[in-house]
FIMIGU-600545 format. One line per field, with one value per residue (C-alpha): residue in three letters; residue number from 0; x, y, z. Coordinates in Angstrom, 1 decimal, padded with zeros to 4 digits. Example, Ala and Ser with C-alpha at 12.3 -4.5 7.8 and 13.67 -1.06 7.14 Angstrom:
! FIMIGU-600545
residuo = ALA  SER
num = 0  1
x = 012.3  013.7
y = -004.5  -001.1
z = 007.8  007.1
! end
This chain:
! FIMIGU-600545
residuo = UNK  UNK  UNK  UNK  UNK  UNK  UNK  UNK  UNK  UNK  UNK  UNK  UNK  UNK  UNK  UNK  UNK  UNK  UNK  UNK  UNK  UNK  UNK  UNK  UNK  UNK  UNK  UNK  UNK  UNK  UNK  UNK  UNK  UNK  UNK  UNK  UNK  UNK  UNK  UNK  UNK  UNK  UNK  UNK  UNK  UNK  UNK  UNK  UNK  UNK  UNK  UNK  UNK  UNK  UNK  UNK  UNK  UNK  UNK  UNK  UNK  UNK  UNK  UNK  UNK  UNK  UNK  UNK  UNK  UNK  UNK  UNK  UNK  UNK  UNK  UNK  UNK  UNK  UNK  UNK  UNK  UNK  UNK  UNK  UNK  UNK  UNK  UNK  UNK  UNK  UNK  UNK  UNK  UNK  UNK  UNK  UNK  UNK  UNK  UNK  UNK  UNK  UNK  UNK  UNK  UNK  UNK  UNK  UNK  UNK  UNK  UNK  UNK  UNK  UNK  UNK  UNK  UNK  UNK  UNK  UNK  UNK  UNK  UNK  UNK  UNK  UNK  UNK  UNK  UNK  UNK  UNK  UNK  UNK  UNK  UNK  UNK  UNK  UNK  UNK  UNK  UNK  UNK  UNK  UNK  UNK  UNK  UNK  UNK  UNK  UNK  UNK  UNK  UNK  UNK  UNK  UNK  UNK  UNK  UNK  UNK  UNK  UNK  UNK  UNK  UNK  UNK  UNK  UNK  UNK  UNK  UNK  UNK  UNK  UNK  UNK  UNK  UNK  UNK  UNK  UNK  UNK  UNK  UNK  UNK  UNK  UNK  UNK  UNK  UNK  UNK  UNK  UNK  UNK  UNK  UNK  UNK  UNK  UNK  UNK  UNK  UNK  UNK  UNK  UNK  UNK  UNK  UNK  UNK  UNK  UNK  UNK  UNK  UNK  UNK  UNK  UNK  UNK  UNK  UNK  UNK  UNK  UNK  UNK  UNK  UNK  UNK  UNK  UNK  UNK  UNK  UNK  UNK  UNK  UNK  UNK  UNK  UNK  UNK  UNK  UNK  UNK  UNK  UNK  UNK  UNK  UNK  UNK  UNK  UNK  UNK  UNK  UNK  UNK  UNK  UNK  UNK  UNK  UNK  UNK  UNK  UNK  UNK  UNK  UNK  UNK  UNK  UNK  UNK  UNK  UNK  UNK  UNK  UNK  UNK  UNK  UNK  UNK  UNK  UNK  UNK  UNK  UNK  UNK  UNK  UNK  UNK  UNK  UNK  UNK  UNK  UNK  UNK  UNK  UNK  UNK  UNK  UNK  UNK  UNK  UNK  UNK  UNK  UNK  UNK  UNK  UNK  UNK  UNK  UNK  UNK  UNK  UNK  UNK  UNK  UNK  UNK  UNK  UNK  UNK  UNK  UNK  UNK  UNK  UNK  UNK  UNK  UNK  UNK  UNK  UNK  UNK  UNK  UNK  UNK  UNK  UNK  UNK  UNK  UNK  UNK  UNK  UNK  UNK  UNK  UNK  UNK  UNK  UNK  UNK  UNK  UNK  UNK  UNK  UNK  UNK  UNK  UNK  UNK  UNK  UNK  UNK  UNK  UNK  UNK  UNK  UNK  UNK  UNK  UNK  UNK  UNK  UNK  UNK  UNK  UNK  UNK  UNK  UNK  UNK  UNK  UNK  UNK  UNK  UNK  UNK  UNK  UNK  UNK  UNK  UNK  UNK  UNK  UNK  UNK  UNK  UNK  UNK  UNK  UNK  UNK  UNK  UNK  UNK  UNK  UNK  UNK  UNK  UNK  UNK  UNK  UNK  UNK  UNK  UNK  UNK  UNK  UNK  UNK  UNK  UNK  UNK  UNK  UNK  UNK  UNK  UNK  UNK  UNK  UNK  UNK  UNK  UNK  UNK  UNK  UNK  UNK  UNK  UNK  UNK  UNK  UNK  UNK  UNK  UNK  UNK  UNK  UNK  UNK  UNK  UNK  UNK  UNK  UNK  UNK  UNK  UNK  UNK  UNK  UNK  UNK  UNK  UNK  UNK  UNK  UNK  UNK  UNK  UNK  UNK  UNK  UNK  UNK  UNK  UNK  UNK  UNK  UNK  UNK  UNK  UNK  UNK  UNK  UNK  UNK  UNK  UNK  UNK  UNK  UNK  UNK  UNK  UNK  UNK  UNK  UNK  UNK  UNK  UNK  UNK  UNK  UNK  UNK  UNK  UNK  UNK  UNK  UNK  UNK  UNK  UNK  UNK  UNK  UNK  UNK  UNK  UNK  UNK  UNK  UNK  UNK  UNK  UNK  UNK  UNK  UNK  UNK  UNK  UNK  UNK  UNK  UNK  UNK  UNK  UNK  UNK  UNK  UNK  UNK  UNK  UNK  UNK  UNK  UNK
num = 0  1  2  3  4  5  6  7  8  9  10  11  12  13  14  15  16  17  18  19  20  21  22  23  24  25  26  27  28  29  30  31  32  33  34  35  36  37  38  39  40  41  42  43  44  45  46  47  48  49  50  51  52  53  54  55  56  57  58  59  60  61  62  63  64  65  66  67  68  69  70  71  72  73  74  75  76  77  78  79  80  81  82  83  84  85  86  87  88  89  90  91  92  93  94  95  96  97  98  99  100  101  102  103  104  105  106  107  108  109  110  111  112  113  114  115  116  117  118  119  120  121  122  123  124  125  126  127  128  129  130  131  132  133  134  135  136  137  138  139  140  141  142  143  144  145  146  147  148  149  150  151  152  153  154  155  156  157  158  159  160  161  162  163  164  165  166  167  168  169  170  171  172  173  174  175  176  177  178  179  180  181  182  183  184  185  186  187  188  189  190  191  192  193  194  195  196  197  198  199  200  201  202  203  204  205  206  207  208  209  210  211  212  213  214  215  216  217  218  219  220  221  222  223  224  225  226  227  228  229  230  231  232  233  234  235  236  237  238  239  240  241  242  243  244  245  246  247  248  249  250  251  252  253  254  255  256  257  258  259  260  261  262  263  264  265  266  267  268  269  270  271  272  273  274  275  276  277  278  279  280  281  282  283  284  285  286  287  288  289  290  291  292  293  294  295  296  297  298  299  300  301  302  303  304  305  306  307  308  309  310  311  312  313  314  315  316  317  318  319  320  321  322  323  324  325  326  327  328  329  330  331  332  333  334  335  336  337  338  339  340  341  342  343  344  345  346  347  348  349  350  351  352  353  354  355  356  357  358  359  360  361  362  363  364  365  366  367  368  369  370  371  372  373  374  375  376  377  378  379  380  381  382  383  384  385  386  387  388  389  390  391  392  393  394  395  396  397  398  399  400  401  402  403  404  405  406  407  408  409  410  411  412  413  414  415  416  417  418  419  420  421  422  423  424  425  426  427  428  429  430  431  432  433  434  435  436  437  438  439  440  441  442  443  444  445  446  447  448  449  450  451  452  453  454  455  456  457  458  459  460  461  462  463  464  465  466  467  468  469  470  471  472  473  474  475  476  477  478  479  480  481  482  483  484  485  486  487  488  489  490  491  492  493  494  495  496  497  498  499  500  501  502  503  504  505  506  507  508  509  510  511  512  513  514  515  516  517  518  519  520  521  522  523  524  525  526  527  528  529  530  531  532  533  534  535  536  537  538  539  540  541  542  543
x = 058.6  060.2  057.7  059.5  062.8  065.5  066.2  068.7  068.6  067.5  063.9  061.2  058.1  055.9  053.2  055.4  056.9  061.1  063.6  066.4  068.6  067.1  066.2  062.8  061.8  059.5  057.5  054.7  054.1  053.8  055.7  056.8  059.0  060.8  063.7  065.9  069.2  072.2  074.8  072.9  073.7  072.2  069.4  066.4  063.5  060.3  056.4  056.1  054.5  050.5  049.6  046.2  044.7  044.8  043.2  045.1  043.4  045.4  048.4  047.2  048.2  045.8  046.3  048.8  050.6  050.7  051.6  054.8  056.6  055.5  057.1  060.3  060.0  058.5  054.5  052.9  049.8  047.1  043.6  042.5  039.1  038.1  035.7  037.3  036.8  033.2  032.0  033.0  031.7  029.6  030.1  032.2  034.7  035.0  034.9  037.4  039.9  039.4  040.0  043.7  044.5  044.0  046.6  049.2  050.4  050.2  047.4  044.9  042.2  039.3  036.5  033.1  032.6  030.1  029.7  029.3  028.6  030.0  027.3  024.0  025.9  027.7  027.5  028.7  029.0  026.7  025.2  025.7  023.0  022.2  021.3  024.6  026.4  025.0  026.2  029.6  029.8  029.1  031.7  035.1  037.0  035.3  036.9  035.2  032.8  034.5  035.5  031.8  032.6  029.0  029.3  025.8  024.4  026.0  025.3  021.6  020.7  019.9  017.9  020.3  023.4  022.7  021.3  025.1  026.5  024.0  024.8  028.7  027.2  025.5  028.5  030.7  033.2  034.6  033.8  036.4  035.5  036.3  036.3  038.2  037.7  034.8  034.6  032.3  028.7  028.8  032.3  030.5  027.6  029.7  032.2  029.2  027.4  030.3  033.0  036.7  039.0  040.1  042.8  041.8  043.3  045.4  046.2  047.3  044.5  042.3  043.7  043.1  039.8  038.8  041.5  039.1  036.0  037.7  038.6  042.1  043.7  045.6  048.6  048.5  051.7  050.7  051.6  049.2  048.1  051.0  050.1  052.9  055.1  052.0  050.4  053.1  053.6  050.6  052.8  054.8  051.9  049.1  051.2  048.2  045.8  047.9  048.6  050.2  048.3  049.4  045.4  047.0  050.0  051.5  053.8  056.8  056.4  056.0  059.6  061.1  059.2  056.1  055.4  058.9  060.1  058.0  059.1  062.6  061.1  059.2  062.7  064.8  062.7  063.3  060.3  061.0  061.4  058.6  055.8  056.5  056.6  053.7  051.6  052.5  052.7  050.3  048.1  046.1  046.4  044.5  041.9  040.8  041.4  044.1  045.6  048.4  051.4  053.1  056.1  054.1  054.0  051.3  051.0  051.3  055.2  054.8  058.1  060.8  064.8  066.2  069.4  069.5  067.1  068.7  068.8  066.1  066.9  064.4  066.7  064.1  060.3  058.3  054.7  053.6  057.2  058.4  060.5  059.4  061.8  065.2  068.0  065.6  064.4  060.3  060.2  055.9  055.0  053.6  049.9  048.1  044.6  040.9  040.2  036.8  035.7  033.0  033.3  031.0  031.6  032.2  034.9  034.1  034.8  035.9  032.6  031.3  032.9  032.6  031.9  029.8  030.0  027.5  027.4  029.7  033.1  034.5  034.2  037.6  038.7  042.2  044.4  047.1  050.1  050.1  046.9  043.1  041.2  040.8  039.9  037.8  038.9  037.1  038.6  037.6  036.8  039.1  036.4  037.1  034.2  032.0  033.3  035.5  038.8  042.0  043.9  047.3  049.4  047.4  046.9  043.6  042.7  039.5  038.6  036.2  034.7  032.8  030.0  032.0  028.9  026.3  025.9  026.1  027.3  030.4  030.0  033.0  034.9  038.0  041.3  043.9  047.1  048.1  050.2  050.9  051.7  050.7  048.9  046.4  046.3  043.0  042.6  039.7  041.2  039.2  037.9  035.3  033.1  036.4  034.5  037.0  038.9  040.8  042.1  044.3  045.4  042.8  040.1  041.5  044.2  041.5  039.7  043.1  043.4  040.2  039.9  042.6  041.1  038.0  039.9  041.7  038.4  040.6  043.7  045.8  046.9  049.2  048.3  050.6  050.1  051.9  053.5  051.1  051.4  049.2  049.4  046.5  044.1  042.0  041.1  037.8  039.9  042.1  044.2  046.8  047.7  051.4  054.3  054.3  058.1  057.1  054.0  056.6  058.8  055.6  054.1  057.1  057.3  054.0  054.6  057.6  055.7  053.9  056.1  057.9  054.3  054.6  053.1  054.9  052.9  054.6  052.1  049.8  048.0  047.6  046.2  043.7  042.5  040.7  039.2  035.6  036.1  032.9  033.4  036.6  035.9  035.9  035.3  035.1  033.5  031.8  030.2  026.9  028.8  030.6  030.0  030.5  032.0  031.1  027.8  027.3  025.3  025.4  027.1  027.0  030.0  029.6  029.0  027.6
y = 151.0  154.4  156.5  159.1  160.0  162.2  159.7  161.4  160.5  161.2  161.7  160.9  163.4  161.7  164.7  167.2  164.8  165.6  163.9  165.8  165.3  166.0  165.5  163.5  164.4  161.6  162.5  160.5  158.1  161.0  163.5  166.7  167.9  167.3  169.7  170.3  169.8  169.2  168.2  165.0  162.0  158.4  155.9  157.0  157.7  157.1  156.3  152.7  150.7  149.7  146.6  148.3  145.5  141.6  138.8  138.4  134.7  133.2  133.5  130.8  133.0  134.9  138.7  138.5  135.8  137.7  141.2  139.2  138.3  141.5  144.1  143.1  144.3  147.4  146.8  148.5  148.1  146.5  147.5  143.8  142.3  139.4  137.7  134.1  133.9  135.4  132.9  130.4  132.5  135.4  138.6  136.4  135.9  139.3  140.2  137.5  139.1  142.8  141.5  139.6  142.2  144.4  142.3  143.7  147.7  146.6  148.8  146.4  148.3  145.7  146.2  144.6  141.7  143.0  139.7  136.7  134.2  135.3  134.0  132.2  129.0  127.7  127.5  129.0  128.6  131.9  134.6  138.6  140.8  144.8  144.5  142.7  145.0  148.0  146.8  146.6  149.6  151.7  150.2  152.4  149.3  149.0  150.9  150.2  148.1  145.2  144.3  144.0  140.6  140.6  142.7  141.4  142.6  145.9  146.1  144.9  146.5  143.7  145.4  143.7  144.4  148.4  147.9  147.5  150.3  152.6  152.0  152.4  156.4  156.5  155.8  157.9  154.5  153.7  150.6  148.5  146.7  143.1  143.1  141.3  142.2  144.1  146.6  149.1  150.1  147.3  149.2  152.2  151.4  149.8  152.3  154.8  153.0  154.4  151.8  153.0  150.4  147.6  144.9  142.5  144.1  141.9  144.6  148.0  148.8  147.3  149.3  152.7  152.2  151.8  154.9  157.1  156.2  157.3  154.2  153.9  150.4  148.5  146.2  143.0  140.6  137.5  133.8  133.1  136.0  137.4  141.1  143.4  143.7  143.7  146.6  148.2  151.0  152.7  153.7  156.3  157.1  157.7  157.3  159.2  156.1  153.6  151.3  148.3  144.7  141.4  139.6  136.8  135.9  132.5  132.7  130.9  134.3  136.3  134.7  136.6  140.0  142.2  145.6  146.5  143.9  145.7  149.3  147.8  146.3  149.5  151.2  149.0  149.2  152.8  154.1  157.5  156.2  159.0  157.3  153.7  154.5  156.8  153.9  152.0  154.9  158.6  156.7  154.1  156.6  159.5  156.9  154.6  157.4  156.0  156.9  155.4  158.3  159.9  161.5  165.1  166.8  165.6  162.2  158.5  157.7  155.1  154.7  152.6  153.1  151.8  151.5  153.1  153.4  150.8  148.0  148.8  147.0  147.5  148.1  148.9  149.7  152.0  152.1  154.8  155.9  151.9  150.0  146.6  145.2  145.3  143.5  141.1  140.2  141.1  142.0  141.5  138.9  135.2  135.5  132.5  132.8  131.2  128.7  129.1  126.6  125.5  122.0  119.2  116.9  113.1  110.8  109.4  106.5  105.7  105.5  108.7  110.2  107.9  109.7  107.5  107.9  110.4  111.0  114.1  115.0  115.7  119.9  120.4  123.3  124.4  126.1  128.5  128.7  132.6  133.3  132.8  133.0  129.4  128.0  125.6  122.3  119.7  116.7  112.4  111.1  108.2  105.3  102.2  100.1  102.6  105.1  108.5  108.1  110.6  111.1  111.5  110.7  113.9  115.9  115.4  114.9  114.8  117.4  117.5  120.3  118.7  121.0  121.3  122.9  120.2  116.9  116.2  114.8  115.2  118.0  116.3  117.8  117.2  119.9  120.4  122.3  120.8  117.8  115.3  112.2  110.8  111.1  113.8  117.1  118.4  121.4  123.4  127.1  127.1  130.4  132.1  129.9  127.1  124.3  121.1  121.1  118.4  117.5  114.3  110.8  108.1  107.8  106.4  108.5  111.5  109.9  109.8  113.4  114.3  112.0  113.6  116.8  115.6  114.3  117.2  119.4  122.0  122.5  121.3  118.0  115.4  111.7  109.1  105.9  105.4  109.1  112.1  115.6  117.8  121.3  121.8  125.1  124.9  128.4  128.4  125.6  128.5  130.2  128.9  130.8  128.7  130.7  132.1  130.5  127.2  127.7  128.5  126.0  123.4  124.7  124.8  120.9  120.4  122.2  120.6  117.0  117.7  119.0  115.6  114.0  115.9  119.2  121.9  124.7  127.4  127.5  124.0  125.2  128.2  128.1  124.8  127.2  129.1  126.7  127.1  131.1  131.0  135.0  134.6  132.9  131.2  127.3  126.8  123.7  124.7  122.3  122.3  121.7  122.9  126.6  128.6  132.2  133.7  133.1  133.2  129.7  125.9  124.2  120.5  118.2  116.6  118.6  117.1
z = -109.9  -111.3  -113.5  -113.8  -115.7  -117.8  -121.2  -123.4  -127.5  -130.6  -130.1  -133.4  -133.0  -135.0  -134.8  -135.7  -138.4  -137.3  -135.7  -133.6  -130.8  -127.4  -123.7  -122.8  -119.3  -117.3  -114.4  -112.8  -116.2  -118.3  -120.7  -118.6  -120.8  -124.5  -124.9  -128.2  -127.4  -130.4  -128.1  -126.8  -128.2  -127.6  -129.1  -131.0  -128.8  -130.1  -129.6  -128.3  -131.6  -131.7  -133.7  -135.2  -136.0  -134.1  -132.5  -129.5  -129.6  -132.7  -130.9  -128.7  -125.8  -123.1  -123.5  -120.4  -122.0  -125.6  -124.1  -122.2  -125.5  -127.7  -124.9  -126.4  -129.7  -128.8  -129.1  -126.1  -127.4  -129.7  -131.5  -130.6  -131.9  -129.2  -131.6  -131.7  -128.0  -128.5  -130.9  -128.2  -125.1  -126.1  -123.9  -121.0  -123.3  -124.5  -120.9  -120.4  -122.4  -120.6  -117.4  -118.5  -119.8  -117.4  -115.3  -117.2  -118.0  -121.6  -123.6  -125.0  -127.1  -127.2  -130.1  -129.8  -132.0  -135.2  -136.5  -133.8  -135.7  -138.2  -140.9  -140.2  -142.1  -139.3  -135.4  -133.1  -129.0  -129.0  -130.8  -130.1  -131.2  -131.1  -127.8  -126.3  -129.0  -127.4  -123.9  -124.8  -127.0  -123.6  -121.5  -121.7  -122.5  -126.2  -128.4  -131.7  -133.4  -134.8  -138.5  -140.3  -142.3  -143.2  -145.8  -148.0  -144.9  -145.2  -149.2  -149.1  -145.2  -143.1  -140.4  -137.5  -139.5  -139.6  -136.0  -135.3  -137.2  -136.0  -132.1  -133.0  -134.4  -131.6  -129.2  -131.3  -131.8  -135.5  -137.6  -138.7  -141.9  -143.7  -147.6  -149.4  -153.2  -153.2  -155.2  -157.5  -156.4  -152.9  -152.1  -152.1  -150.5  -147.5  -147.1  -146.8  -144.1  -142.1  -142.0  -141.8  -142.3  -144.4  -143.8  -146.7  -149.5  -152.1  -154.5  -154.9  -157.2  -154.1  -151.9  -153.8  -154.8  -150.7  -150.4  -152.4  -150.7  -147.0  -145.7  -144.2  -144.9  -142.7  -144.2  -142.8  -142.5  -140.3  -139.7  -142.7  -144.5  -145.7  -148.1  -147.0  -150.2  -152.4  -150.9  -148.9  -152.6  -151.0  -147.8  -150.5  -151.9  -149.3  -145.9  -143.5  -144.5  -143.7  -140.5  -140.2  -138.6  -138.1  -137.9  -137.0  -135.3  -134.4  -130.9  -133.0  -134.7  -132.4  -130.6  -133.9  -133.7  -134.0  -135.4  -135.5  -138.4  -139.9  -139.8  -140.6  -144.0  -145.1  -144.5  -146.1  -148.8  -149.0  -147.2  -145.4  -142.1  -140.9  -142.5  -141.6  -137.8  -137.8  -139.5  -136.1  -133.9  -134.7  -137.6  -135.0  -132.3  -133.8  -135.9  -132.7  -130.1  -128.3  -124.9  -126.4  -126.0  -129.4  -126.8  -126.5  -123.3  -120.9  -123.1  -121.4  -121.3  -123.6  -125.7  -126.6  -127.8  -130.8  -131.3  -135.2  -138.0  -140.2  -137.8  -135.6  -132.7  -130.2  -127.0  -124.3  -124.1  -121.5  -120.5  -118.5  -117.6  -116.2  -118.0  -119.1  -121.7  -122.1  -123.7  -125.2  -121.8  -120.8  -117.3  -117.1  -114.7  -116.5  -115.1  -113.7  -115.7  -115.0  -118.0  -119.1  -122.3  -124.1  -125.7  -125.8  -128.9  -128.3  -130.0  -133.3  -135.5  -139.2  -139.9  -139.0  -141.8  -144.6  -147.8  -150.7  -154.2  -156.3  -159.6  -161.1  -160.1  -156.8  -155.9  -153.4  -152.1  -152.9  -150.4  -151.3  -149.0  -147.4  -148.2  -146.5  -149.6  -151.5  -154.8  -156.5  -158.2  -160.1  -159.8  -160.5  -157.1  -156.3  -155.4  -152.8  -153.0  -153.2  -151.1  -151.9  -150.5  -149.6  -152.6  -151.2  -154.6  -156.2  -152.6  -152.7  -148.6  -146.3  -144.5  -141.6  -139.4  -136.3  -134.7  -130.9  -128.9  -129.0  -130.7  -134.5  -138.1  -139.3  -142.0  -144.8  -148.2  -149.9  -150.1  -152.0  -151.4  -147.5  -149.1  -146.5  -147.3  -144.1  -140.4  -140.1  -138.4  -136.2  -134.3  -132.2  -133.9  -136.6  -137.5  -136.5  -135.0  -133.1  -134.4  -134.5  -138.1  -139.1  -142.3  -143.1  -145.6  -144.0  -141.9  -138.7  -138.6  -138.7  -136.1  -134.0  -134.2  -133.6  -130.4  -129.2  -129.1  -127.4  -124.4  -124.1  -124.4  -127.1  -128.6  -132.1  -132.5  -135.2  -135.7  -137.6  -136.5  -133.0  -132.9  -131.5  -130.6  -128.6  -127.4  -125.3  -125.4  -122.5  -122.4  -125.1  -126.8  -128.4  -126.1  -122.9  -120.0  -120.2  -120.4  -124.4  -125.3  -124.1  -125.8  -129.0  -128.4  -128.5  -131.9  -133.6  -132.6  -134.0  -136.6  -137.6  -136.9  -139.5  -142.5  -142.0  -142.7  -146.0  -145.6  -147.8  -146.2  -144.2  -141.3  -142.0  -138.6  -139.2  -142.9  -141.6  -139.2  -141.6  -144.2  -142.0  -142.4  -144.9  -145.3  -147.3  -150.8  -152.7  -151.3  -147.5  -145.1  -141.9  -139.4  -141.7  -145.0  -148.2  -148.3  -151.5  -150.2  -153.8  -154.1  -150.0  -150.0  -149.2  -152.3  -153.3  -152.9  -156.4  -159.6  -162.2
! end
């Protein structure tokens, strides 16, 4: 394939902070030359986009897979932290992910998962300490130390927690960081133990507080977390510490666009068009120490063409001088992919996860559409000879998470904010630690969806009555090496299944998938039990 070329256009130097008209010259996948020339007319020309922060793993789609579809809106690379698949697989899974990526051009930037599992109140399919830490933080392909979610760790120095962020000193690697809301004297003292970023911010006034300590934040629009407008005021008013992230991105989503919807918001919002392209472009470059290319002599020929600044339509993208998407079209091959998993939980019965009556009222979490952090609620139990039943007239449903590594009981709660009416939804992406999650109006149809999972060993699944759905993960129980439209095409079915069960939520997957993420408060369930994320402990199911 050609590396080497003369493109012709109006070329964005995101290091020298101008835009003018110009010839780009290509030779052997790099930058030979970039000549000024005002005669030239043609596209833009500019650095091919970096999500800086993503698990390639929520897209449901093996790095191959993921890189296939996100060619064609410009990505040519990711800062990507493998830590669902580690939870599930330890180091193979991390070294899973290397190696399909490395089957495509595509520029994955793997991290080394800080926090697997990611607290001591769950269980996960492995464990990675300092010494499996250090091991990966030596290998080229590691970038970075993961984002530290452990920040009481961090604040009150657990020995194994510093252990970490000593080796990624020691290996000259940044720290990415997880925070959401913490602020004052634990801000400090986490910022200071040498972590850089922050993609949990909620608020402006969030956002500048971690600003002033150093730490460079990272805007995050996903498939369920969803902070761009709030925070995207600090782009005018601190553009050289900010990057834009997805986290988490759903491959309906993905269908529609990456980084470049949004560059296109930032501008149409009346961002200088400079600082929303460097926050996808120079930012994650110079702060992860990318090989990525920012269209300088002697850099990687990684670059795309856009058609205008106002539009932004993403005509064609390069990676080291070849040409991989055009027109809308990906020209990367669909990789055929070994399927490692790790699931051993057996079918269960109404029974199982019967809930009896205590004294008090009923603690359930509530779930807000858009965002990962939850509420509390208080609420009269509705009792059926003697047992606490699904509340579906108030939205008041059962939720399980079912330990998916080795034999055990059910760990139950009750949830608010998911609103279907009937049938029950179940799925093995349940962040951190992939336990089986399923929430839904009665027992047996809980028990539906959950069977279905076992027999397919992973994946998300709807129940109501006669009518089920699957879309089958068998890669960890999270991720498919199928083609990434079909894979589309098949989630937006479930998807849909379940908004006409009742669901009012945007992504009802996507948001189910993390109410076992115990490191984002306030009220979370993990395969042990109901977990308050403010006071980081074990909380009862009835208050008195």
């Amino acid at each position: 394939m050609a590396t080497s070329g003369v493109f012709k256009g109006q070329i964005v130097d995101v290091v020298a902070g101008r835009i003018f008209r110009g010839t780009l010259i290509v030779s052997d996948g790099r930058i030979e030359s970039v000549k000024e020339d005002a005669s030239v007319t043609g596209p833009y020309i500019m650095p091919g986009l970096i999500d800086a922060h993503i698990h390639i793993e929520s897209s449901m789609l093996t790095p191959s897979a993921f890189a296939r579809m996100a060619v064609v809106h410009g990505t040519v690379g990711t800062v990507s932290d493998p830590h669902e698949i580690a939870n599930v697989l330890g180091l193979e899974g991390v070294r899973f992910m290397i190696r399909n990526g490395k089957q495509t051009p595509f520029k994955f930037n793997f991290g080394a998962p800080s926090c697997v599992p990611a607290t001591g109140f769950e269980t996960a399919g492995t464990s990675l300490g300092p010494d499996e830490i250090e091991e990966l933080l030596q290998e080229k392909d590691i970038r970075y130390l993961s984002e530290m979610m452990n920040f009481p760790g961090v604040v009150f120095g657990d020995p194994e927690v510093h252990a970490k962020l000593e080796l990624a000193k020691k290996y000259d690697k940044p720290v990415d960081g997880h925070a959401p809301g913490l602020t004052g004297e634990w801000l400090e003292k986490y910022a200071m133990a040498g972590i850089s970023t922050d993609h949990e911010c909620t608020t402006v006034e969030e956002a500048l507080d971690k600003i002033k300590l150093g730490m460079h934040i990272l805007i995050r629009e996903g498939s369920a977390a969803r902070n761009f407008d709030n925070l995207l005021p600090i782009l005018g008013t601190h553009p050289e510490m900010v990057m834009f992230c997805s986290d988490d991105k759903h491959p309906d989503d993905l269908v529609t666009g990456h980084m470049n919807l949004l560059i296109k918001r930032a501008m149409a919002a009346g961002y200088p068009a400079m600082d929303a392209i460097r926050a996808c472009t120079l930012n994650p470059v110079n702060h992860y120490k990318l090989d990525g290319g920012l269209l300088q002599v002697k850099d990687p020929a990684d670059f795309i063409t856009v058609d205008n600044l106002n539009d932004f339509n993403v005509l064609s993208t390069y990676i080291d001088g070849v040409e991989y998407a055009a027109d809308g079209k990906s020209f990367l091959k669909l990789v055929e992919s070994e399927r490692p998993n790790h699931f051993t939980a057996g079918s269960i019965l109404p029974e199982d996860i019967t809930v009896h009556v205590l004294p008090g009222k009923l603690k359930v979490i509530e779930a807000f559409d858009g965002e990962l952090v939850t509420g509390t609620l208080l609420v009269e139990p509705r009792i059926i000879n003697g047992k606490v039943e699904s509340n579906v007239e108030n939205d008041i449903l059962k939720i399980v998470v079912i330990n998916r590594y080795k034999p055990s009981s059910p760990a139950i709660g009750f949830i608010h904010g998911f609103g279907l009416k009937r049938g029950a939804l179940a799925s093995t992406v349940a962040h951190d630690s992939h336990n089986l999650i399923c929430v839904g109006t009665t027992d047996e149809e809980m028990c539906k969806a959950i069977n279905l999972l076992v027999e397919s060993k992973g994946g998300i699944a709807v129940s109501n009555g006669d009518k089920k759905q699957l879309l089958p993960l068998p890669i960890a129980g999270i991720m498919t090496d199928a083609d990434g439209k079909d894979v589309a095409v098949s989630y937006e079915s479930i998807n849909r299944f379940s908004h006409e069960l009742g669901s009012s939520l945007r992504a009802p997957f996507m948001t189910l998938s993390f109410m076992a993420l115990l490191v984002i408060p306030e009220l979370k369930l993990s395969d042990r039990g109901l977990f308050d994320g403010k006071l980081f402990s074990f909380t009862s199911l009835f208050q008195i």
